[in-house]
C-alpha positions as CSV (number, residue, x, y, z in Angstrom):
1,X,-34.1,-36.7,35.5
2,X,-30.3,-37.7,35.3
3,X,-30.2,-34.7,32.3
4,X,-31.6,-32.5,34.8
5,X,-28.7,-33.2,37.7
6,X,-26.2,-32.9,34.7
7,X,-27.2,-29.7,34.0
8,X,-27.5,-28.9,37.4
9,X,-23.9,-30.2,38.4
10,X,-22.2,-28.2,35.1
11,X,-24.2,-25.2,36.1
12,X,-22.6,-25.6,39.5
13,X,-19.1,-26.4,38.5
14,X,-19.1,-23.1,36.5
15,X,-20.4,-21.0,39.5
16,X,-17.9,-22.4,41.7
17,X,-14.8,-21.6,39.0
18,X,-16.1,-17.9,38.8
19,X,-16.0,-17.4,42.5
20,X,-13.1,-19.1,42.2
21,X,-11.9,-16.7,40.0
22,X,-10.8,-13.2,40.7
23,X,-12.7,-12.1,37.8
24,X,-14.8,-13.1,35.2
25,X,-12.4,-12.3,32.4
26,X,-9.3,-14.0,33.6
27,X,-11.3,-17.0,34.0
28,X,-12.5,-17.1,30.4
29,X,-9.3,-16.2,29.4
30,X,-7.9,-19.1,31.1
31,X,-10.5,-21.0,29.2
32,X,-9.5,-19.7,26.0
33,X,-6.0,-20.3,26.5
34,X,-6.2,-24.0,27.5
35,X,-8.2,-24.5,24.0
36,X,-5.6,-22.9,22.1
37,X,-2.8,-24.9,23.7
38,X,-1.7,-22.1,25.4
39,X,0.1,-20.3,22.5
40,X,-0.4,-16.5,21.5
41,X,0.6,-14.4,18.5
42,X,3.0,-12.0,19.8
43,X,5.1,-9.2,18.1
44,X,8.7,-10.5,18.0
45,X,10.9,-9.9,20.5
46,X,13.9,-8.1,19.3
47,X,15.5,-7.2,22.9
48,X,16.4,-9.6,25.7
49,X,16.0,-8.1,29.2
50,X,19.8,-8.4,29.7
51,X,20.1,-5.9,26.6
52,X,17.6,-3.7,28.0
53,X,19.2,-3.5,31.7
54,X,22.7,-2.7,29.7
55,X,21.2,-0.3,27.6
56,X,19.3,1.9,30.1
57,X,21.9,1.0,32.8
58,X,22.1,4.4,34.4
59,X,18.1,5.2,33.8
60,X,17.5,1.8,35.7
61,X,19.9,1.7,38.8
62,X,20.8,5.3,40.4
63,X,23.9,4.7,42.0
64,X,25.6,1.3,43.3
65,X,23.3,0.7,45.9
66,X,20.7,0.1,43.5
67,X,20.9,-3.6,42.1
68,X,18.7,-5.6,40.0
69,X,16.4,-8.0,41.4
70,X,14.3,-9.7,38.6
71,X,13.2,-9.7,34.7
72,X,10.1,-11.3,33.4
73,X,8.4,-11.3,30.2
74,X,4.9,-9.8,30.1
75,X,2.6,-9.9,27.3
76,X,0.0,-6.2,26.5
77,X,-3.1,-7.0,24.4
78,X,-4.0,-5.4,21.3
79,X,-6.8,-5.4,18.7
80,X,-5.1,-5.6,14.9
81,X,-7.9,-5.1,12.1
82,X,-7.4,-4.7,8.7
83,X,-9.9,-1.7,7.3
84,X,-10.9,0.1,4.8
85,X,-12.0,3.4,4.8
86,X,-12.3,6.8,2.7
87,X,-9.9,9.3,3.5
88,X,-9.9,13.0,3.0
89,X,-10.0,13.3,-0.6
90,X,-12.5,10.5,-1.2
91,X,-10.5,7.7,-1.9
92,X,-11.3,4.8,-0.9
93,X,-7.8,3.0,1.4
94,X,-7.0,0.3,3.2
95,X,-4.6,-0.2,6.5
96,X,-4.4,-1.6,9.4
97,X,-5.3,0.0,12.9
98,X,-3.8,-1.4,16.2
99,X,-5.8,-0.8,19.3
100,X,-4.4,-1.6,22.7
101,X,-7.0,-3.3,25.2
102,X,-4.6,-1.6,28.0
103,X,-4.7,2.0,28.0
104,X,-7.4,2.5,25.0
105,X,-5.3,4.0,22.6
106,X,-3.9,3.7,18.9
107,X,-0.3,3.1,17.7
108,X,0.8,5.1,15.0
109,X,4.0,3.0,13.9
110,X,5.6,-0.4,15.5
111,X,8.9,1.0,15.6
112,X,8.7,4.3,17.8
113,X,5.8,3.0,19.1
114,X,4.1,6.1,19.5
115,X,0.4,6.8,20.2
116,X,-2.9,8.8,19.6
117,X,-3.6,10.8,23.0
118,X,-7.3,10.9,23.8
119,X,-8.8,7.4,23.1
120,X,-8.9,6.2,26.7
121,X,-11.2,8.9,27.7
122,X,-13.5,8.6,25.2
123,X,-13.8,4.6,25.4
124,X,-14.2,5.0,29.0
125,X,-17.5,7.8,28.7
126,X,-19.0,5.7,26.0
127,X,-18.3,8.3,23.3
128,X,-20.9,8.0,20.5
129,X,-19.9,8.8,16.6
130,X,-21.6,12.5,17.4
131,X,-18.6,13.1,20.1
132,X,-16.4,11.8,17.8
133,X,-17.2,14.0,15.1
134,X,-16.7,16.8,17.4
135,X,-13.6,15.6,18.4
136,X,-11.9,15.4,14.9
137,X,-14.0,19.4,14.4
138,X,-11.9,20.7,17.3
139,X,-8.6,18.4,16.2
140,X,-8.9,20.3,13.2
141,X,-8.8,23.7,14.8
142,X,-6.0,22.7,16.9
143,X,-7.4,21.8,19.8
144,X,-10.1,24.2,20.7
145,X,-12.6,26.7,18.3
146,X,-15.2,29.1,19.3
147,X,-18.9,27.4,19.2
148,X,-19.9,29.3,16.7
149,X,-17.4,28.6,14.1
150,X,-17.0,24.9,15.7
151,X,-21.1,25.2,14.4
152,X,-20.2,26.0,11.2
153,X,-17.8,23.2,10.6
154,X,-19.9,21.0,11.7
155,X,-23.1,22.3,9.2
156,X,-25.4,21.6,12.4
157,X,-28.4,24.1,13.4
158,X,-28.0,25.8,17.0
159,X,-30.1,23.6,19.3
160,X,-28.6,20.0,18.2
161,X,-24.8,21.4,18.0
162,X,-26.0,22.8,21.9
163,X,-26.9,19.2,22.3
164,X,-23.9,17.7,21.3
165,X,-21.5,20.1,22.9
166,X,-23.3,19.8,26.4
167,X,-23.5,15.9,26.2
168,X,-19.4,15.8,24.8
169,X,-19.0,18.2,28.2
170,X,-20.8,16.1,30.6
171,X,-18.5,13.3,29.4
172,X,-15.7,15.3,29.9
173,X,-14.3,15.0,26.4
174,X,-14.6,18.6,25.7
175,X,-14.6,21.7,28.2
176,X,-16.2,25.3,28.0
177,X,-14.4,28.3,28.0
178,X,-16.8,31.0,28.1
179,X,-17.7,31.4,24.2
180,X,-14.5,28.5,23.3
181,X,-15.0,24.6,23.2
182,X,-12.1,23.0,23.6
183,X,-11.0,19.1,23.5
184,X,-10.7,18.0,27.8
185,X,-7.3,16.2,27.2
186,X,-3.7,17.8,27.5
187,X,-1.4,17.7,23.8
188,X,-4.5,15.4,22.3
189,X,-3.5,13.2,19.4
190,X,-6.6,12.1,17.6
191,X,-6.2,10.1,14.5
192,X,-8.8,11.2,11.7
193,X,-7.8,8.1,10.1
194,X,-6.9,4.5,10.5
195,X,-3.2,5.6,11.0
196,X,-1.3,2.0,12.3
197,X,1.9,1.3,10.8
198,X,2.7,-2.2,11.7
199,X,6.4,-3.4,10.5
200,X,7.2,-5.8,12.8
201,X,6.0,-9.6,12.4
202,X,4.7,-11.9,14.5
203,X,5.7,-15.5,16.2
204,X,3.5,-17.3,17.8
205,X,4.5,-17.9,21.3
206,X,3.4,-20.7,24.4
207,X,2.7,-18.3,27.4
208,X,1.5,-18.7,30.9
209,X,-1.6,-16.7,32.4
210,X,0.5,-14.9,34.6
211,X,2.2,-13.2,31.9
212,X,-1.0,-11.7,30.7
213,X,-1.3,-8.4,31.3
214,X,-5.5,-7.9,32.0
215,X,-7.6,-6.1,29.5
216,X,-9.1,-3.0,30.4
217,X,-11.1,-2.5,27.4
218,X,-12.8,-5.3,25.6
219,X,-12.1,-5.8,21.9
220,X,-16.0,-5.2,21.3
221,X,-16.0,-2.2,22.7
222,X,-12.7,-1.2,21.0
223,X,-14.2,-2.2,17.6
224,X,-17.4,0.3,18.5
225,X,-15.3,3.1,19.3
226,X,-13.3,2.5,15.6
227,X,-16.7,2.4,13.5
228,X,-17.7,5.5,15.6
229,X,-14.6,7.5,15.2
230,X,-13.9,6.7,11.8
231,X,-17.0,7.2,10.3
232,X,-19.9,5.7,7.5
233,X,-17.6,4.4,4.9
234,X,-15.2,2.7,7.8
235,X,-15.4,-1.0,7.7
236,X,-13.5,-4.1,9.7
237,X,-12.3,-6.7,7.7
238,X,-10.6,-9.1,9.7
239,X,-9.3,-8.7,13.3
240,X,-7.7,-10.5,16.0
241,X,-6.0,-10.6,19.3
242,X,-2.0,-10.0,19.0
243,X,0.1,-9.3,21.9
244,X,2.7,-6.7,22.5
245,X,6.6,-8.2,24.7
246,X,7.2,-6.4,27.9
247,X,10.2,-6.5,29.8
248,X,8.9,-6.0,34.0
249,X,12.4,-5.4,35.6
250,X,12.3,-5.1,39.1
251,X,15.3,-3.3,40.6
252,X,16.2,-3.3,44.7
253,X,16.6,-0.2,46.2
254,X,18.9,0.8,49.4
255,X,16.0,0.2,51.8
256,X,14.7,-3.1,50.1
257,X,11.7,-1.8,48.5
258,X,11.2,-3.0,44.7
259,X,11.2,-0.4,41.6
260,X,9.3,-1.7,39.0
261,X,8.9,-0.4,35.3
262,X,8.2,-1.8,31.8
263,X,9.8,-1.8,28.8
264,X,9.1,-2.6,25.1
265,X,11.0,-5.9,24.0
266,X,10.8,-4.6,20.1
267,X,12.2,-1.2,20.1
268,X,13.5,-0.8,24.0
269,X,11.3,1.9,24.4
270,X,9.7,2.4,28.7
271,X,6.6,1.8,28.4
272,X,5.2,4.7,30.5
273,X,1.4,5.0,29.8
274,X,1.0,1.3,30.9
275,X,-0.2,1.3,34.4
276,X,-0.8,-2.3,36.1
């Protein structure tokens, strides 16, 4: 009996936390953080937000009525796994692929900071590896192809490549011009291969909840949409949770409203696709 009403009193202590909560994930995530003592592993910062607001001065405040109001650090989620895969020529390699859980998309290198253009609206349809292997068809032939050529790349018969192009269309990954398929995304940037260059290292680093910038995508779901896009011969190693410095700078304008943007505290780079 006394089992029972300890069961029943955790049971209810859990409820009451998630309602508690605003949402389920911060509150595991503050579960998660309290067992690791708090600490993250985060690129390091090679910028302080006094260097930034120097640097960008005249991008930041418009004229002397503008003035700076506050800096605070802010930590972006990634997924970091170490792959292997076969590229191209059938060779078997192995790199590293860096996945925001923010805006669903890959980094290319850690020191421009630059990223694929596409991943977002695939992760967010559910793309399967068949929309995937339509996307890298089309990324081959620059964006668009007509269907029947687009067929031929693909080695498919009509009625499942019709299949394929109707379900990618209803997702809105791809969109029908008359006799053209094209990719639904302006200047796309798919990666046909793991294509992270990370160069930067890490320090692990005590951080507060608030500084957490939520995940929009989780790191399963990331790791589906990798296997997917990359293929048979695309395997996960290892990966883990690593966290990207922002600099939020809040700047007062002339009628006391607050301009906020974000900025990268390893290269100085705005941090434009973000969108809190």
């Amino acid at each position: 009996m006394k089992q029972k009403i300890y069961l029943a009193a955790a049971a209810f202590t859990l409820l009451a936390l998630f309602l508690l909560s605003d949402r389920l994930g911060t509150f595991f995530e503050s579960l998660q953080i309290y067992a690791e003592g708090g600490h993250r592993q985060v690129f390091e910062p090679k910028l302080s937000a006094e260097q930034i607001m120097n640097q960008k001065r005249a991008e930041l405040l418009q004229n002397s009525a503008h003035t700076y109001h506050k800096a605070s650090l802010m930590l972006a989620p990634y997924i970091l796994m170490e792959t292997k895969f076969v590229d191209d020529n059938n060779r078997s390699r192995e790199g590293w692929l860096l996945w925001s859980e923010v805006d669903g998309e890959i980094v290319f290198d850690t020191d421009s900071w630059q990223t694929t253009h596409g991943y977002r609206d695939a992760l967010q349809s559910g793309a399967d590896e068949g929309d995937y292997l339509l996307m890298h068809a089309l990324v081959k032939r620059k964006g668009s192809a007509a269907r029947e050529l687009l067929r031929r790349d693909l080695k498919m018969e009509k009625d499942p490549f019709d299949k394929r192009v109707k379900s990618a269309s209803k997702k809105n990954l791809v969109a029908l011009f008359g006799d053209t398929v094209g990719l639904h995304v302006h200047n796309p940037k798919i990666a046909s291969m793991p294509p992270s260059r990370v160069s930067h290292p890490f320090v692990m680093r005590e951080v507060e909840l608030s500084a957490l910038i939520p995940r929009t995508f989780s790191e399963a779901s990331i790791q589906k949409a990798a296997k997917a896009s990359f293929g048979k011969n695309f395997t996960i190693r290892s990966s883990k949770e690593v966290f990207l410095p922002l600099w939020k700078i809040e700047v007062k304008k002339p009628d006391g409203s607050l301009s906020i943007s974000y900025w990268n505290a390893v290269n100085g780079s705005k941090a434009s696709l973000f969108d809190f």
